[in-house]
C-alpha positions in Angstrom: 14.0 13.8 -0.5 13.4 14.5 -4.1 9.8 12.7 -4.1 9.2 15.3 -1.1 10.3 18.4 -2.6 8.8 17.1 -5.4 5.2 17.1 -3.9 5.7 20.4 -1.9 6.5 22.6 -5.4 3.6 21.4 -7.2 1.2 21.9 -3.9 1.1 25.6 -4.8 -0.4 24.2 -8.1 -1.0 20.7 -8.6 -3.6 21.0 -11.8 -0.3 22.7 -13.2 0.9 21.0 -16.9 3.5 20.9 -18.6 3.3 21.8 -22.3 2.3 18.2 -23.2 -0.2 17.9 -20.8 1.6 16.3 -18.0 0.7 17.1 -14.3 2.4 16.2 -11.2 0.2 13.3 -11.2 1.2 12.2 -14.7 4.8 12.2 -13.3 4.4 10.6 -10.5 2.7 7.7 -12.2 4.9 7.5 -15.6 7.9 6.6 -12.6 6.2 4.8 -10.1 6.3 7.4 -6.9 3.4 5.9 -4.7 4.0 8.1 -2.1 3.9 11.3 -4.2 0.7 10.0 -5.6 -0.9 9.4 -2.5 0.1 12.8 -1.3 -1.0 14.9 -4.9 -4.7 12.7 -4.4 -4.5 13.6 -0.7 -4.0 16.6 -1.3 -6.7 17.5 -4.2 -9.3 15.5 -2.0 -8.1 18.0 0.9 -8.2 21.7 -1.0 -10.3 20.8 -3.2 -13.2 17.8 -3.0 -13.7 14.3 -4.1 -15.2 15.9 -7.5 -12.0 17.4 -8.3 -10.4 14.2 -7.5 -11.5 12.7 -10.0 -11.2 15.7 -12.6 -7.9 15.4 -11.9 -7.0 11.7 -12.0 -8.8 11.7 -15.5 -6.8 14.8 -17.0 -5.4 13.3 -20.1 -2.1 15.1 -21.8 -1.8 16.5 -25.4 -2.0 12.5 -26.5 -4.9 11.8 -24.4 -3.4 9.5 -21.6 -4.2 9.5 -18.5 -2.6 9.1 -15.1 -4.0 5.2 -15.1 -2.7 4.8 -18.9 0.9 5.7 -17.6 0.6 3.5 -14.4 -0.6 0.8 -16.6 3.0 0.9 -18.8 5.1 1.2 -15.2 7.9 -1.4 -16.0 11.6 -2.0 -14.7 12.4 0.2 -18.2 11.4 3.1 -17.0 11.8 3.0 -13.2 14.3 2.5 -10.4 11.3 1.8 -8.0 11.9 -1.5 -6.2 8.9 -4.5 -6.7 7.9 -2.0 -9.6 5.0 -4.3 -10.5 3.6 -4.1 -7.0 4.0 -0.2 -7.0 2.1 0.0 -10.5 -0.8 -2.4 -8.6 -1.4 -0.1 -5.7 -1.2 3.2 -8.1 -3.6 1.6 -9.9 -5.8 1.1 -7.0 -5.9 4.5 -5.7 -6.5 6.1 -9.0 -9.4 3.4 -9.7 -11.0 4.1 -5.9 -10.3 8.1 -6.7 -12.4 7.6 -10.4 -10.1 6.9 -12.7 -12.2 6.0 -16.1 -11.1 2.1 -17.3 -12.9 3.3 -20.6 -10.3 6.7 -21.6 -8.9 5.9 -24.8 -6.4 7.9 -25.7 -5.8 10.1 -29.1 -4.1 6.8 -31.0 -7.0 4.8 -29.4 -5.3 3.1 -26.5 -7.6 1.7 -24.1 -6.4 1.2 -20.9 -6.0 -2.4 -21.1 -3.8 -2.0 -24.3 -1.3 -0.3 -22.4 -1.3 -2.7 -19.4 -0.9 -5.9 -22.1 2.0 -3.7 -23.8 3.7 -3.8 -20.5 3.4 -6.6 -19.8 5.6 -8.1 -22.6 8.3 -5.6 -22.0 
């Protein structure tokens, strides 16, 4: 129910951040909801284009990280989400086939596959 509700408020405005830089997106990804993912991309490619798809996967916060740098840290630490390394797999998948850039860095100069070794030893 919450995922839901979740996905319906930030329709009116999913490009919307927080003061960090965070999106619905960013959220979504940082605690492993696939299905609110795949509804915020559905969404975007619906209203808005595959252009802006990929505008918005890559929208990095105030750090520079990207939706694909938070899925890469997804861990049992900081989710509930059941088979969490599964759920990080295919949230990597759709933002990779929506255009998510492997070469972001972010502001501290953390590639993507930093992250992704960093979580994988937590």
């Amino acid at each position: 129910v919450l995922r839901v509700s979740f996905v319906i408020c930030f329709k009116l405005n999913a490009f919307l951040s927080m003061q960090d830089g965070e999106t619905p997106l960013h959220l979504a990804c940082r605690f492993g909801h696939l299905r609110v993912v795949k509804e915020l991309l559905q969404y975007i490619q619906k209203e808005k284009g595959g252009t802006d798809v990929g505008l918005y996967i890559n929208t990095a916060t105030n750090k520079g990280e990207s939706a694909l740098h938070y899925a890469s840290k997804l861990s049992e630490s900081n989710t509930s989400v059941k088979n969490v390394h599964d759920a990080a797999r295919e949230i990597a998948q759709l933002l990779l086939d929506g255009g998510a850039s492997v070469y972001q860095q972010t502001k501290d100069v953390r590639t993507i596959a930093f992250c992704v070794l960093s979580g994988a030893r937590q």
